[in-house]
C-alpha positions in Angstrom: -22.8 24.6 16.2 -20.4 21.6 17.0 -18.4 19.9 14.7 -17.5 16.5 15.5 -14.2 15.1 14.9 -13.0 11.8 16.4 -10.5 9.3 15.3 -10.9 5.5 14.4 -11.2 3.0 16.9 -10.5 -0.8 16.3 -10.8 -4.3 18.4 -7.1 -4.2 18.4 -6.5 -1.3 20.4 -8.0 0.1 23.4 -10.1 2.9 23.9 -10.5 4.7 26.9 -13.4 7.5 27.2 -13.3 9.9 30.2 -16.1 10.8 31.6 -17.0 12.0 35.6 -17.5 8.7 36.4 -13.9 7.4 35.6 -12.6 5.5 32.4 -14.2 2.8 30.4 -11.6 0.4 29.2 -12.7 -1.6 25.9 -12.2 -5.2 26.9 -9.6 -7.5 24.7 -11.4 -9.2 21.5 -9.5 -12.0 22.2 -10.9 -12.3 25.6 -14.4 -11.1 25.0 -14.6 -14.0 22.0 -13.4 -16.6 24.3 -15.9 -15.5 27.1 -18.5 -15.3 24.8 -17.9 -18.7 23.3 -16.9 -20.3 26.3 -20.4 -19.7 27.9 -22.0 -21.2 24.8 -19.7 -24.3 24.7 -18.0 -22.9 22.1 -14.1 -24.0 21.7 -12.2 -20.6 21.3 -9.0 -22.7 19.1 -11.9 -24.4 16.8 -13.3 -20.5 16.7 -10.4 -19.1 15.6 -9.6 -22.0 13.5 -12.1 -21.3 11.3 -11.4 -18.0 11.6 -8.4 -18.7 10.1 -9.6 -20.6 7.1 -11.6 -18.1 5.6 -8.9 -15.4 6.0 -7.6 -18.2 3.2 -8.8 -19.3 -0.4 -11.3 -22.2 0.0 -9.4 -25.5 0.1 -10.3 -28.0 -3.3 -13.6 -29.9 -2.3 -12.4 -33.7 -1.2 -16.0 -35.4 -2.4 -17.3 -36.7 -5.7 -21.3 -35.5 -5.9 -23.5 -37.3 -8.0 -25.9 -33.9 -8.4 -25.2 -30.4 -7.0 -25.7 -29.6 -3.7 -29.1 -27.4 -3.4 -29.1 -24.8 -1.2 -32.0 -22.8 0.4 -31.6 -19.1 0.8 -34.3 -17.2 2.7 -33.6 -13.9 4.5 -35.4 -10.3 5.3 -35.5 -8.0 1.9 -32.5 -7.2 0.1 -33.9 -3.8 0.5 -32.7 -3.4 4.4 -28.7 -3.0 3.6 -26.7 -4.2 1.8 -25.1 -6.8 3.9 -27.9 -9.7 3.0 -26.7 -9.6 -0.9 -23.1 -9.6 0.3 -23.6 -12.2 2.8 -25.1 -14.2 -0.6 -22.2 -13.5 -2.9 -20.1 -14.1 -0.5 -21.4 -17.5 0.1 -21.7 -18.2 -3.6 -18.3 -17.8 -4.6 -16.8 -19.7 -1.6 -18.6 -22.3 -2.3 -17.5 -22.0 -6.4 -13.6 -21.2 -4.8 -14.0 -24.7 -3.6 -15.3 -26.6 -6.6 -18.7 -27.3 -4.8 -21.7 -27.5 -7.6 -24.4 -26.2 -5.9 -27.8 -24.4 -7.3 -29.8 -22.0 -4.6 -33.0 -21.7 -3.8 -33.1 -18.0 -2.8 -36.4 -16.1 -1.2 -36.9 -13.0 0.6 -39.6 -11.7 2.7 -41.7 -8.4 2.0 -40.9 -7.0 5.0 -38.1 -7.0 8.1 -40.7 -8.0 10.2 -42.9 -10.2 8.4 -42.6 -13.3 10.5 -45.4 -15.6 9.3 -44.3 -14.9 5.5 -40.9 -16.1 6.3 -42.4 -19.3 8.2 -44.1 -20.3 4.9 -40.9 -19.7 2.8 -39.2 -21.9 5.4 -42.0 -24.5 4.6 -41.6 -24.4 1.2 -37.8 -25.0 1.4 -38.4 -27.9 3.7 -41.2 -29.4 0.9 -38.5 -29.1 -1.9 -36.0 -31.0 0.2 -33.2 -28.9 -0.8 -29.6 -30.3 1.0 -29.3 -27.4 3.6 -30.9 -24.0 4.2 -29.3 -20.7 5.2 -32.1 -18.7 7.3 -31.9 -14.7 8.1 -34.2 -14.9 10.4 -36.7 -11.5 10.5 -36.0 -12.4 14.1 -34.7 -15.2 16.1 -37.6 -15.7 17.9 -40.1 -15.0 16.0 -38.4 -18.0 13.9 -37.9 -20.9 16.6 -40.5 -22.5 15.1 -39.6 -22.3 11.7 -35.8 -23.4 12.9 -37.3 -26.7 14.7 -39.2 -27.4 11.7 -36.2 -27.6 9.9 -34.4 -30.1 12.5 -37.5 -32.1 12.4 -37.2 -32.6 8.7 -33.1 -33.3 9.1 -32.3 -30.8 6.9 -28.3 -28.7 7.8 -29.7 -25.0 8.9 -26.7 -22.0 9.2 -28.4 -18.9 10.6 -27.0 -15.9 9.3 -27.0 -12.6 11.7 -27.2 -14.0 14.7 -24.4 -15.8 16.8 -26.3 -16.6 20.1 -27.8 -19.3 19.6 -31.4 -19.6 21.5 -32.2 -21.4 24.5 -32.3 -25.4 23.8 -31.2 -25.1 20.3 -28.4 -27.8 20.3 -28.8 -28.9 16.5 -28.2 -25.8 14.2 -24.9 -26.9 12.6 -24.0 -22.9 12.3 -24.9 -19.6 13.9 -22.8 -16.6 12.1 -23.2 -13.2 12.7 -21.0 -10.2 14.2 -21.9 -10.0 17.6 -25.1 -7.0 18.1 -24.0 -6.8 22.1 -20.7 -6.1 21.3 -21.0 -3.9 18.0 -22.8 -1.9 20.4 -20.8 -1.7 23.1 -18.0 -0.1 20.9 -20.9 2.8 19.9 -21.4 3.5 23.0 -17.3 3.4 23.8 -17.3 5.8 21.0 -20.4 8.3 21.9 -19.4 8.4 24.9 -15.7 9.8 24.2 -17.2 12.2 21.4 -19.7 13.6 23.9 -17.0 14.1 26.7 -19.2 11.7 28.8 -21.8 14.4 29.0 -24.9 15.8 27.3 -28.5 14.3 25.5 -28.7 11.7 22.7 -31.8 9.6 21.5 -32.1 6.1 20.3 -33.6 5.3 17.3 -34.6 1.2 16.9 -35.6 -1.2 14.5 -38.6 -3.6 15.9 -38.5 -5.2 19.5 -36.5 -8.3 19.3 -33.3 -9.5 20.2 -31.0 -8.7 17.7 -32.0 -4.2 18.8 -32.0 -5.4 22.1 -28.1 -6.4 21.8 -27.3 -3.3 19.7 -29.0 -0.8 21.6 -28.5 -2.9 24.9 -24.6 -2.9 24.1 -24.3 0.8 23.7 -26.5 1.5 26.8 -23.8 -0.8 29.1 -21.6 2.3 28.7 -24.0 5.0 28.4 -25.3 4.2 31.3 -22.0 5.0 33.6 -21.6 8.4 32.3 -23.8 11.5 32.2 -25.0 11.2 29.4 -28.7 11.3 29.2 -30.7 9.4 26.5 -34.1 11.4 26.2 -36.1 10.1 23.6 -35.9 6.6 22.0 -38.5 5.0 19.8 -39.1 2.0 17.2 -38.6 3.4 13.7 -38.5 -0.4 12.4 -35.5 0.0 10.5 -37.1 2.6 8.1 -35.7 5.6 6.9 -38.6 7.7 6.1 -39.6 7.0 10.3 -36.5 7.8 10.9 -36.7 11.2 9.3 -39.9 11.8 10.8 -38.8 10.6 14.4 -35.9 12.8 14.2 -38.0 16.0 13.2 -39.9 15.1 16.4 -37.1 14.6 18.3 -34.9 17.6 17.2 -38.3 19.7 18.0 -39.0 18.3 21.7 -35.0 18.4 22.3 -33.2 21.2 20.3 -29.7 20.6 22.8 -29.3 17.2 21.2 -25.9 16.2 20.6 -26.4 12.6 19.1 -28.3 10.0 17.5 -27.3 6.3 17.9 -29.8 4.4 15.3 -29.3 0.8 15.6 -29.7 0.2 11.7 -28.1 1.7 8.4 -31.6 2.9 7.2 -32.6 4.8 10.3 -29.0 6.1 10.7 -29.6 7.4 6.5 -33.0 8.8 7.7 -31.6 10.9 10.7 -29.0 12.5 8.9 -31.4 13.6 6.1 -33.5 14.9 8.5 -30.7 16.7 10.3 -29.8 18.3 7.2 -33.0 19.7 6.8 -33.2 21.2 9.9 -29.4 22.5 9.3 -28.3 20.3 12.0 -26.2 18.4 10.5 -22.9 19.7 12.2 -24.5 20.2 15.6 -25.6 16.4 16.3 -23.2 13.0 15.6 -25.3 10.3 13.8 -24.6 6.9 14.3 -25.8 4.1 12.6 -24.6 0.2 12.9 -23.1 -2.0 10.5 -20.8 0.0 8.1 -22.6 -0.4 5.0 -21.2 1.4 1.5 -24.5 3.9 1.9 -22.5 4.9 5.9 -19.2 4.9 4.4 -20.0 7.6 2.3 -22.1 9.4 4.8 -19.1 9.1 7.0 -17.0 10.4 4.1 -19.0 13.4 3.4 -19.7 14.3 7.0 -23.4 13.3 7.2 -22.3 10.3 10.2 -19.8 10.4 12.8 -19.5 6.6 13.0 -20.6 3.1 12.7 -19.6 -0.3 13.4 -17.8 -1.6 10.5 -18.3 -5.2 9.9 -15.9 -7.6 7.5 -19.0 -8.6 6.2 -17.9 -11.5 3.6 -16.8 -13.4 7.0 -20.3 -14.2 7.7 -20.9 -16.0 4.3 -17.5 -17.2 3.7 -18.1 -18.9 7.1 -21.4 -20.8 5.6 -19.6 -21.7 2.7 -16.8 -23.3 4.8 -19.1 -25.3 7.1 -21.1 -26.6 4.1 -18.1 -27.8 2.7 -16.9 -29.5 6.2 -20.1 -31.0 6.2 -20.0 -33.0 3.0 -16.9 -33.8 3.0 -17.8 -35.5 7.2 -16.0 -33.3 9.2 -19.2 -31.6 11.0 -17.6 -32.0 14.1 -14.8 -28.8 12.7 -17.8 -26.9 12.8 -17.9 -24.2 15.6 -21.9 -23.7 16.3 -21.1 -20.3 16.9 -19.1 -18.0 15.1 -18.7 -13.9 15.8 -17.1 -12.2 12.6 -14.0 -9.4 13.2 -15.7 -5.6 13.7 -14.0 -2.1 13.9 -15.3 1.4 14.7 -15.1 3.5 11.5 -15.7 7.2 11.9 -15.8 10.6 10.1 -12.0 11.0 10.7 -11.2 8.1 8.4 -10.1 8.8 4.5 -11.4 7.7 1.4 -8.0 5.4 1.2 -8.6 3.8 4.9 -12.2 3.0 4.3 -11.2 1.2 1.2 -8.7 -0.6 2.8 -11.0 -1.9 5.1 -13.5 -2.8 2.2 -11.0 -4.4 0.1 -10.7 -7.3 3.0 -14.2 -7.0 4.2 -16.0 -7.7 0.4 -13.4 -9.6 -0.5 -15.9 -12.1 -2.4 -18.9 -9.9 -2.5 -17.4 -6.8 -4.3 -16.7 -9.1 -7.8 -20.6 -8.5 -7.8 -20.9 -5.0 -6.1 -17.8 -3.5 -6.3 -16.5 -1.2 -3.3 -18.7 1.5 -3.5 -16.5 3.3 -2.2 
């Protein structure tokens, strides 16, 4: 069986992965972000800006209130990852950092892909007037209706996990999210250089939609120009127990398999488990997306070969800043889009380097649940 052992790979440097079909060259964050935002109208300086800020302690809030600020919260379970809860605390105490009184209306659907019961939650935010709402959508647009409802009734919306905004949406103030097209691109940067360019993997995805289309999109960009064959892929709706089940399937139609690339932390979870039963473990590389605590310790203990690692408290600290911009009349120093800083973690990283990366990436969040690490 094959062991996989690769090294770390970060937006700062560049990472080339030879296959028969030449080298792949990972473009420049600087320059993808400013691509990226320049073709959404996006100013790059007012990006980074911003960027820049939240890297900071939140600056004293410049308003007098006559109540606190209320705040609805709706996103897909808790239950997914854990990057909804962080994105939450994260927000919280950014807006406390700054001396903001707020109070939160907070709901959560049943389900990732329960659409209509997030459209009523929507409505009931919008019929309690709250001041702004934060939306984690179950998808984007599955949720344009819900979203216009929102502009219709005036009310601020941020949309958390996504940072594209959708066609002839010109009035969210705030889209936040680390950018699905590019996390994936880096995976497949990354499974490509572990696999030598050659060989079989499978797909595992959550529910069709945009935000898998980026992820798995992303990492198929790269596949794509190198041997590698991708023979299975299939919806396991961001469920580990279909995950485990899909990869008993898989492993049994395609015993040469060299890797999994699972577009969510739960499938990723539910591959590895199911890898391990079949004593696997060490013959195919799991990857998964997102670099949750429940991956870093897969990666630790050799049950993942890597994942996207995002700075997660970005995405909320971000919210918390443009909420506070917006009071205080400075809307216009609110980029509408804004892509949060990723790395590629893998199996080669220690305990010490993933907590490094944790200590800046839950900077807010951990006061609530710690490292994990």
């Amino acid at each position: 069986m094959k062991k996989f052992i690769v090294g770390i790979v970060t937006l700062a440097f560049f990472m080339v992965a030879l296959t028969a079909a030449g080298a792949f060259e990972l473009m420049d964050p600087d320059e993808y972000k400013a691509q990226v935002l320049a073709d959404l109208g996006v100013s790059f300086e007012l990006h980074e800006e911003i960027s820049q800020a939240i890297a900071e302690p939140a600056q004293p809030f410049a308003v007098e209130l006559d109540e606190p600020v209320v705040i609805g919260f709706a996103t897909p379970s808790f239950d997914i990852s854990d990057a909804w809860e962080r994105w939450y605390w994260s927000i919280y105490y950014r807006l406390e950092e700054a001396g903001i009184p707020f109070t939160m209306n907070i709901q959560a659907t049943s389900r990732h892909d329960a659409h209509d019961e997030q459209l009523a939650q929507v409505e009931s935010l919008i019929a309690a007037e709250v001041d702004f709402i934060i939306l984690g959508p179950t998808e984007l647009d599955a949720q344009r209706v819900a979203i216009r409802k929102v502009h219709e009734a005036g009310i601020p919306i941020m949309i958390l996990n996504f940072s594209r905004p959708f066609e002839g949406d010109e009035e969210t103030l705030l889209y936040t999210a680390f950018d699905h097209e590019y996390g994936g691109y880096l995976s497949g940067m990354h499974i490509a250089e572990t696999l030598g360019g050659e060989g079989k993997m499978a797909g595992l995805r959550m529910i069709p939609g945009t935000l898998d289309n980026q992820r798995f999109g992303g990492a198929m960009a790269v596949i794509e120009q190198t041997d590698i064959e991708v023979v299975y892929e299939t919806y396991a709706e961001a469920d580990r127990q279909m995950a485990y089940e899909a990869t008993i399937d898989i492993m049994t139609a395609h015993p040469d398999l060299e890797a999994i690339y699972a577009t969510s932390t739960a499938m990723a979870l539910g591959a590895a488990s199911a890898l391990e039963t079949l004593g696997l473990i060490d013959q195919v590389a799991v990857y998964g997306f997102g670099g949750t605590v429940d991956e870093i310790d897969a990666m630790l203990r050799g049950r993942m070969v890597g994942s996207v690692f995002r700075f997660q408290d970005d995405a909320g600290a971000v919210v918390g800043e443009a909420i506070q911009r917006y009071l205080e009349g400075r809307a216009d120093e609110v980029p509408m889009s804004f892509m949060g800083d990723m790395v590629m973690a893998d199996s080669s990283m220690t305990e010490e380097q993933f907590r490094e990366l944790a200590e800046r990436a839950h900077r807010y969040s951990q006061v609530e649940m710690g490292l994990g690490l």
